[in-house]
MMTF fields as JSON, N, C-alpha, C and O atoms, coordinates in Angstrom:
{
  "mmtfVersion": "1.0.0",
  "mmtfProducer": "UNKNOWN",
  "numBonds": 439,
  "numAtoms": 440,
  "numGroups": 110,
  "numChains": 1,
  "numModels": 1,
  "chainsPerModel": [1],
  "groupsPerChain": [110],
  "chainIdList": ["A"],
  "bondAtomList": [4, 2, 8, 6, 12, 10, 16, 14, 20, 18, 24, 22, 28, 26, 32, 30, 36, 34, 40, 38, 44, 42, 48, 46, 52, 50, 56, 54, 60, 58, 64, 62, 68, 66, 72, 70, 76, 74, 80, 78, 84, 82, 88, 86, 92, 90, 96, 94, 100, 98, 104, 102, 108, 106, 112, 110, 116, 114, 120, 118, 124, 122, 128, 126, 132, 130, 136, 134, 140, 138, 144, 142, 148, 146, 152, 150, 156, 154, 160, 158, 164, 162, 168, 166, 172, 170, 176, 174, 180, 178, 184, 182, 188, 186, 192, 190, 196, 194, 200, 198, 204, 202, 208, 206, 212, 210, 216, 214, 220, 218, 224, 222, 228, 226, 232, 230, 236, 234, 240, 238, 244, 242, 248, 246, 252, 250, 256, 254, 260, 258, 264, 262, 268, 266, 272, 270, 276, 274, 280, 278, 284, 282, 288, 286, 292, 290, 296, 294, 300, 298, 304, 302, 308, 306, 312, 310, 316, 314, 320, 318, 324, 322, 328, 326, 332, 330, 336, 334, 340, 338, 344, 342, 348, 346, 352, 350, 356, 354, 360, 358, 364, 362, 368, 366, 372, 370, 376, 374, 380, 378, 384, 382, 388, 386, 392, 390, 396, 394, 400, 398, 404, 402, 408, 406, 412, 410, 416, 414, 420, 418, 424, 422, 428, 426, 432, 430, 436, 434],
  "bondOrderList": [1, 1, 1, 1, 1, 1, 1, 1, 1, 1, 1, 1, 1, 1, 1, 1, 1, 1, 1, 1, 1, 1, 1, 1, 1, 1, 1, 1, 1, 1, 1, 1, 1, 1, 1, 1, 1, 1, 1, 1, 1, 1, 1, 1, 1, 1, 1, 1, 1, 1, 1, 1, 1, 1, 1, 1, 1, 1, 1, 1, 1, 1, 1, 1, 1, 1, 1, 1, 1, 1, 1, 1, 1, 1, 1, 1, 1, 1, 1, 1, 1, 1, 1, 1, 1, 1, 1, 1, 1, 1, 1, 1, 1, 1, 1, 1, 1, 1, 1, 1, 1, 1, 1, 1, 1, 1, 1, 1, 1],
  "groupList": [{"groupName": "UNK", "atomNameList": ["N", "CA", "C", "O"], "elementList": ["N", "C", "C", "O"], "formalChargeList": [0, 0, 0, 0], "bondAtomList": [1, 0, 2, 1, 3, 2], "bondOrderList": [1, 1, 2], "singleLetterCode": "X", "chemCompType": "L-PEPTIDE LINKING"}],
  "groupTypeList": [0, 0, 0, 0, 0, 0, 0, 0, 0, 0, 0, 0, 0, 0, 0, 0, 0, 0, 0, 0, 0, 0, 0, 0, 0, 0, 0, 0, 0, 0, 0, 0, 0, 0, 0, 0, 0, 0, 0, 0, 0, 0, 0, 0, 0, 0, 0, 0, 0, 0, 0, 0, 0, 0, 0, 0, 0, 0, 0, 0, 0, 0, 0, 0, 0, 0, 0, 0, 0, 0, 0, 0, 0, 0, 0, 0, 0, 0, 0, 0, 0, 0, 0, 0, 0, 0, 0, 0, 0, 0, 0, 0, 0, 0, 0, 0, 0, 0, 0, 0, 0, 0, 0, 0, 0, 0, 0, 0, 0, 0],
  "groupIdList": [1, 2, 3, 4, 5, 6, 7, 8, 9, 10, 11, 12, 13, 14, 15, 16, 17, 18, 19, 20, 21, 22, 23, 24, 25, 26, 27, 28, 29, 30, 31, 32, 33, 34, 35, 36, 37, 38, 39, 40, 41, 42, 43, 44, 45, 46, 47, 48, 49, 50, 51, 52, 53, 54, 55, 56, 57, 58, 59, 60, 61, 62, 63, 64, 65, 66, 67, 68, 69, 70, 71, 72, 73, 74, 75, 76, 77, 78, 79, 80, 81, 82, 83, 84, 85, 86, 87, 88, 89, 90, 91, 92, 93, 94, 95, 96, 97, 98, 99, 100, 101, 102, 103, 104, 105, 106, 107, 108, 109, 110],
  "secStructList": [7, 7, 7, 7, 1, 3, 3, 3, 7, 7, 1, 1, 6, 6, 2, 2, 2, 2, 2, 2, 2, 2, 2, 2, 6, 6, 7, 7, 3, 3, 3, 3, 7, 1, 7, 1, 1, 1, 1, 6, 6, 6, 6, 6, 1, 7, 6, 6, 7, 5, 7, 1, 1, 7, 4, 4, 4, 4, 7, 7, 6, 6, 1, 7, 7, 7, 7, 7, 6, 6, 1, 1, 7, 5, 2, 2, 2, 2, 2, 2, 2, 2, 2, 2, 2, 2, 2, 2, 6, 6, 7, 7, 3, 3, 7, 1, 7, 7, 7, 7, 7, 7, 7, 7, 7, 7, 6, 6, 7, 7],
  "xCoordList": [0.842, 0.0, 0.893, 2.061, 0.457, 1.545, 0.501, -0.635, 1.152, 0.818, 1.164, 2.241, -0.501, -0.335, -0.497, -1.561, 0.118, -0.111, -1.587, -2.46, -1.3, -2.347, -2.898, -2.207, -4.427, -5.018, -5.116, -5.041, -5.229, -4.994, -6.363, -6.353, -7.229, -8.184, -8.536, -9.426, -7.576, -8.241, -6.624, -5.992, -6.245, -4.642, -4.794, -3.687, -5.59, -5.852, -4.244, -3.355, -4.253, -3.54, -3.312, -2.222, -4.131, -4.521, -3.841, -3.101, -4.466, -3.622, -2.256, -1.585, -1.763, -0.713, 0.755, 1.953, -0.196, 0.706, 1.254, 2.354, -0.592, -0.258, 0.99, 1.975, 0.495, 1.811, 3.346, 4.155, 3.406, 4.812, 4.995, 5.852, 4.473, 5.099, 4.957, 5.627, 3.913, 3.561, 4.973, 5.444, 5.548, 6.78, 7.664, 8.294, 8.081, 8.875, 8.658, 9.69, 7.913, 7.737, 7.728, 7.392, 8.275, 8.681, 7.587, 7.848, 6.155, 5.003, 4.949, 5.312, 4.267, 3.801, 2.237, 1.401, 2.142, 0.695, 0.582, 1.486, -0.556, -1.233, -1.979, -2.845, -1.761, -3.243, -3.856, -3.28, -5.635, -6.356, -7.31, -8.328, -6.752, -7.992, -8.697, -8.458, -9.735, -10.884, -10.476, -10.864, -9.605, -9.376, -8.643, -7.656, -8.32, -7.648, -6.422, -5.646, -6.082, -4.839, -4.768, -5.663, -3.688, -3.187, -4.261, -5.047, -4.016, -4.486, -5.89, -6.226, -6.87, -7.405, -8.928, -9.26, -9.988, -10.719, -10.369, -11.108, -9.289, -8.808, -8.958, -9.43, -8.416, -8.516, -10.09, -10.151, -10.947, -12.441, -13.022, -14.242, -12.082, -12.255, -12.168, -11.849, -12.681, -12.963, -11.319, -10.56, -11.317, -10.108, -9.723, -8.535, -10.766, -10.602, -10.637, -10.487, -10.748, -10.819, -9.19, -8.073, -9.487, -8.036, -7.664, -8.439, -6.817, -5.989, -6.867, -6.86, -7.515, -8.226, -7.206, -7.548, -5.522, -4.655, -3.341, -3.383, -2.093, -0.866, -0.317, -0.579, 0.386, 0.805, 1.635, 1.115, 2.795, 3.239, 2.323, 2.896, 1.148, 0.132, -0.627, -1.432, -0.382, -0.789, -0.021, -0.466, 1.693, 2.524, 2.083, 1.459, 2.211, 2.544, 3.863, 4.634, 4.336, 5.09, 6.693, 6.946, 7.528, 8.749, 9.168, 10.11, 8.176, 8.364, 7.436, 6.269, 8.15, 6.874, 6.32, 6.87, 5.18, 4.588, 5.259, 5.544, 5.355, 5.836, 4.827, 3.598, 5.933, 5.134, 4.465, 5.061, 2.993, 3.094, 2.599, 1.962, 3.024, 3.121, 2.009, 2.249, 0.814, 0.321, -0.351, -1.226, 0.112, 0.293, -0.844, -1.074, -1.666, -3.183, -2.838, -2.701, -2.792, -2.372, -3.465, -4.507, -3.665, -5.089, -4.877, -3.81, -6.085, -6.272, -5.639, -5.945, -4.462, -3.464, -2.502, -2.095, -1.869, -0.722, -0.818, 0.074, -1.946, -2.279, -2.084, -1.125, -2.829, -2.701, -1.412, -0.959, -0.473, 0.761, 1.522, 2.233, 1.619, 2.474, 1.827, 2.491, 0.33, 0.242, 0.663, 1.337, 0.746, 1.318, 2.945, 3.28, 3.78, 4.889, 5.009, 5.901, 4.548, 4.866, 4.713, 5.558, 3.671, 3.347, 4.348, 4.592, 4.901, 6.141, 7.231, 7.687, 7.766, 8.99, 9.063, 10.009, 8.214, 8.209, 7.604, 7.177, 7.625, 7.09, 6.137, 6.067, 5.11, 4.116, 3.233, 2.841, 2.899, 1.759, 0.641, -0.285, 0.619, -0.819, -1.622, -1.346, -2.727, -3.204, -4.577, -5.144, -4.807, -5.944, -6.129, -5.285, -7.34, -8.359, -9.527, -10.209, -9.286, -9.732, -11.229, -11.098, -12.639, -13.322, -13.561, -13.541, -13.845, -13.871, -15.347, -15.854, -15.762, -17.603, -17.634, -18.678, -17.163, -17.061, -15.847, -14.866, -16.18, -14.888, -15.454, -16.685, -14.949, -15.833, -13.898, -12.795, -14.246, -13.063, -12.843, -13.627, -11.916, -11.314, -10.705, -9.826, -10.252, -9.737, -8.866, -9.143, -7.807, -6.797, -5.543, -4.953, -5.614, -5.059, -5.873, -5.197, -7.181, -7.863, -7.996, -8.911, -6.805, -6.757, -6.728, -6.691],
  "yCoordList": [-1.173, 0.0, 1.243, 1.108, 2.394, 3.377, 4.595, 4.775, 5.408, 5.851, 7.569, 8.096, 8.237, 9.869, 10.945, 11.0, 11.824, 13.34, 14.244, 14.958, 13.807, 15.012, 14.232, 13.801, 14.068, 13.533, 15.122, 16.204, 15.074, 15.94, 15.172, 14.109, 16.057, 15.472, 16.167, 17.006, 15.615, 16.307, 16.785, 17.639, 16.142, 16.04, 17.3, 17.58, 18.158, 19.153, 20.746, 20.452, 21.512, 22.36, 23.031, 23.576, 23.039, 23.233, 22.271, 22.427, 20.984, 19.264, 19.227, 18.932, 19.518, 19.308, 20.26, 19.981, 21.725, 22.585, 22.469, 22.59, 22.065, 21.316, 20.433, 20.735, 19.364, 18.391, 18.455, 17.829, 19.556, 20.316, 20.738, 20.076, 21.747, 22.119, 21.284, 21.535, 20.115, 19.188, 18.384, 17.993, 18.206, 17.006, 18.343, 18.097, 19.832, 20.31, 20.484, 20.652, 20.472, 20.249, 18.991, 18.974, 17.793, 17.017, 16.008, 15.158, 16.485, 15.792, 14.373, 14.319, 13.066, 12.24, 12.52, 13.308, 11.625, 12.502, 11.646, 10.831, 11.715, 11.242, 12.184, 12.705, 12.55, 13.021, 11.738, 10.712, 12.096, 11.116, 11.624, 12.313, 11.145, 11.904, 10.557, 9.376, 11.318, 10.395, 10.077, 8.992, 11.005, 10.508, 10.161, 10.601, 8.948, 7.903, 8.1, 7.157, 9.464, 9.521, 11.529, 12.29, 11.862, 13.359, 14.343, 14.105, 15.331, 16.564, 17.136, 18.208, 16.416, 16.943, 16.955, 15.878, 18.451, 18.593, 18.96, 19.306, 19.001, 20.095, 18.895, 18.806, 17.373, 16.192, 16.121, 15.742, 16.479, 16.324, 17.69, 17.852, 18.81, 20.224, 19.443, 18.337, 20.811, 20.906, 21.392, 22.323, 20.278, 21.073, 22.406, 22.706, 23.317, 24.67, 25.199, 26.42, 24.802, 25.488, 26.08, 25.71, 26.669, 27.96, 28.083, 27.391, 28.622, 29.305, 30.732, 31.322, 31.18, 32.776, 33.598, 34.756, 33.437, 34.047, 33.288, 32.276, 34.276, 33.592, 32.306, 32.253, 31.624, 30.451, 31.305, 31.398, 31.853, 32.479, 32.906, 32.633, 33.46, 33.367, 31.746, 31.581, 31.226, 29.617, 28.578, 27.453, 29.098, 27.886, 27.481, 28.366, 26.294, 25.851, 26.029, 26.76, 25.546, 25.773, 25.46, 24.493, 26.469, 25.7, 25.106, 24.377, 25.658, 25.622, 26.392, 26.06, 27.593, 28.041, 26.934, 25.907, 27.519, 26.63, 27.574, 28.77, 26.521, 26.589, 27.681, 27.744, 28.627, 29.816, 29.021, 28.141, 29.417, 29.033, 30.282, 31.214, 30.238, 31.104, 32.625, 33.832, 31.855, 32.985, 33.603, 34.464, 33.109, 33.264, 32.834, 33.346, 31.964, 31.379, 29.876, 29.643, 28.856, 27.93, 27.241, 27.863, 25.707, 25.252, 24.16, 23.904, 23.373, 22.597, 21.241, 20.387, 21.114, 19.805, 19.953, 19.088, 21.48, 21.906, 21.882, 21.342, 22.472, 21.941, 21.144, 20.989, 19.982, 18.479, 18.265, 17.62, 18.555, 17.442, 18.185, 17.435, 19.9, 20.654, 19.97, 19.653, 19.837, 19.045, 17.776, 17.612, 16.56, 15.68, 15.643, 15.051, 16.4, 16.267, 16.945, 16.336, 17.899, 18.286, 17.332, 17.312, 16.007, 15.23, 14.19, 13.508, 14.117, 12.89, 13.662, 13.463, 14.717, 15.8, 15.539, 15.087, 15.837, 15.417, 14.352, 14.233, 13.481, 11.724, 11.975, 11.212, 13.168, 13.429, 12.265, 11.746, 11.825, 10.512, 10.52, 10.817, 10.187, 10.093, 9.291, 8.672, 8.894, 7.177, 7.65, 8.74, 6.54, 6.898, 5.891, 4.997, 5.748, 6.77, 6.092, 5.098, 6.941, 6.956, 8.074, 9.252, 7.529, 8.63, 8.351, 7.396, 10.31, 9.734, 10.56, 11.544, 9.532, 10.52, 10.562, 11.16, 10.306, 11.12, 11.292, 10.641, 11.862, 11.932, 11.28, 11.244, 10.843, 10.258, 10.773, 10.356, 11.673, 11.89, 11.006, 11.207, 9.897, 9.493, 9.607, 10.157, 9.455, 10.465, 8.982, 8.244, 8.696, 8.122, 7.703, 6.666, 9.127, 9.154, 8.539, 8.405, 8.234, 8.108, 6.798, 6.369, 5.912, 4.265, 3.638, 2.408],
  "zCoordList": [0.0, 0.0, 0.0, 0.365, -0.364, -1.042, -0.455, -0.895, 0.66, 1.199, 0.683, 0.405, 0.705, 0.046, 0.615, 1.232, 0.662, 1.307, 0.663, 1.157, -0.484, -1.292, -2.468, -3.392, -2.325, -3.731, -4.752, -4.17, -5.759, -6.546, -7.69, -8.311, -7.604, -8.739, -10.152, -10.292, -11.326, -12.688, -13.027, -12.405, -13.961, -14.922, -15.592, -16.052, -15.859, -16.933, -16.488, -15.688, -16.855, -16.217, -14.788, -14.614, -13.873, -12.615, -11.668, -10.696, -12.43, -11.804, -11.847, -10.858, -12.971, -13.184, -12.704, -12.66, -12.332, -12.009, -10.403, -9.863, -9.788, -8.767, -8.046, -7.372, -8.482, -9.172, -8.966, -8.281, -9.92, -10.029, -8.899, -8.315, -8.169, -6.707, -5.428, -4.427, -5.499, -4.681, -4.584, -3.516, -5.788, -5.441, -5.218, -4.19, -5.731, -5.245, -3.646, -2.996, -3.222, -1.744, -0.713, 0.471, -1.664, -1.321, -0.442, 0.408, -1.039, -0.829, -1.877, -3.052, -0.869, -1.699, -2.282, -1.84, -3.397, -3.891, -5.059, -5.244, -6.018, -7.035, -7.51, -6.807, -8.778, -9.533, -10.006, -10.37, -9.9, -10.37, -11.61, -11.536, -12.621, -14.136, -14.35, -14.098, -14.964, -15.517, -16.925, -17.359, -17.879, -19.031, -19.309, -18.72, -20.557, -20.826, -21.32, -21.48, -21.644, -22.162, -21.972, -22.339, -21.43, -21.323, -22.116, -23.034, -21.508, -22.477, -22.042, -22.544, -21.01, -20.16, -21.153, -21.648, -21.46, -22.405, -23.295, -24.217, -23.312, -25.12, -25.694, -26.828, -24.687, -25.909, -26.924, -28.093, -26.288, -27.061, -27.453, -27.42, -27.873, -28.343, -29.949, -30.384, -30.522, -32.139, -32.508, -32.24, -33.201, -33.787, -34.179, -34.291, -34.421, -34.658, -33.276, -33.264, -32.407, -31.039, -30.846, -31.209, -30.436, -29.977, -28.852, -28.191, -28.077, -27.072, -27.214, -28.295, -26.234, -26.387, -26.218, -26.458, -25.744, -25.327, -26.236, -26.937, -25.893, -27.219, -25.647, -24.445, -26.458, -25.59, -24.397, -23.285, -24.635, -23.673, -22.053, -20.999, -22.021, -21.079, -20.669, -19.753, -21.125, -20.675, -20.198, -19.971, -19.963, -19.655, -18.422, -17.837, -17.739, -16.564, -15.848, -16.469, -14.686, -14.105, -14.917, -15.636, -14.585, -14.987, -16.5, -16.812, -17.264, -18.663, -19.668, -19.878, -20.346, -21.014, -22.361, -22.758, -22.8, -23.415, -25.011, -25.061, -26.177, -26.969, -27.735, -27.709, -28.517, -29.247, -30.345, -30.967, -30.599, -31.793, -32.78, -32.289, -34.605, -35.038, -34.905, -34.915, -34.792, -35.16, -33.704, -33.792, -32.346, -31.294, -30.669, -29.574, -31.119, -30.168, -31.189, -32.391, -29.528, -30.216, -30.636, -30.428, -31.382, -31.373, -30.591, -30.033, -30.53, -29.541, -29.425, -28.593, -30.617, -30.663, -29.898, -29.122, -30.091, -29.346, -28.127, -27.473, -27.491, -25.843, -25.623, -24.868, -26.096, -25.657, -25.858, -24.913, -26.798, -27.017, -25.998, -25.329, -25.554, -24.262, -22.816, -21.83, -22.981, -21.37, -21.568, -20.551, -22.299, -22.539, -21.891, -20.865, -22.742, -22.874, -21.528, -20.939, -20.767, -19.165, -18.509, -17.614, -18.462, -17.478, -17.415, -16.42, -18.519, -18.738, -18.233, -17.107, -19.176, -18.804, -16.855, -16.21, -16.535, -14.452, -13.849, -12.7, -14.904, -14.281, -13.402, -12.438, -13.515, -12.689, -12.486, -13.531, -11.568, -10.944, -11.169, -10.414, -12.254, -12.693, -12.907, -13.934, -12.331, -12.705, -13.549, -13.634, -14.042, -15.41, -15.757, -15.693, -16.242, -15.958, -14.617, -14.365, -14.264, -12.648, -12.524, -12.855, -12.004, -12.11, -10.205, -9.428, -10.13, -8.561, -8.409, -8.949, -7.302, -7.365, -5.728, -5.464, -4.847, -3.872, -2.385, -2.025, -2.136, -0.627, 0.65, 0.653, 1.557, 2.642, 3.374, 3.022, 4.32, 5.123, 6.128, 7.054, 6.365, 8.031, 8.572, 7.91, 9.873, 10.959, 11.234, 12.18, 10.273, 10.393, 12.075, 12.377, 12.796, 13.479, 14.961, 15.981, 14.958, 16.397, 16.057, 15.355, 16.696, 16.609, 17.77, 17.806]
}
């Protein structure tokens, strides 16, 4: 059994940035996504779907996200930059995992 500091729920950018400072803090932890492979919802965006902002405003931690030319990326480039961040930091990710609720226990009163 593999014991965690911090559940982290949803791989998308938020999860993942998480993540990043969770192990720089030398926390154990897991993100848990529901979907089957990286990239969060951009994976099931329209291909014409866009970045409303140039990539530079969307990196995650510790790496900006790659320019792309005409400065709003589309919705492949997301997926393949959150992709390639989650590997780039062997971030813990198990998948696809759906979670539907919390039930808190008080671990310590034994």
């Amino acid at each position: 059994m593999t014991c965690t500091d911090v559940v982290v729920i949803g791989a998308g950018q938020a999860g993942l940035s998480a993540g990043y400072y969770l192990r720089r803090a030398g926390h154990r932890y897991v993100i848990l996504d529901d979907q089957p492979t990286p990239g969060g919802s951009w994976s099931h965006a329209w291909p014409s779907l866009r970045l409303f902002s140039p990539a530079q405003f969307s990196s995650l931690p510790a790496r900006p996200m790659p320019a792309w030319p005409d400065g709003f990326p589309p919705a492949s480039h997301v997926v393949e930059y959150l992709a390639e961040h989650e590997r780039r930091y062997d971030l813990p990710v198990k998948r696809p995992i759906r979670v539907r609720e919390y039930v808190e226990t008080d671990l310590t009163s034994s």
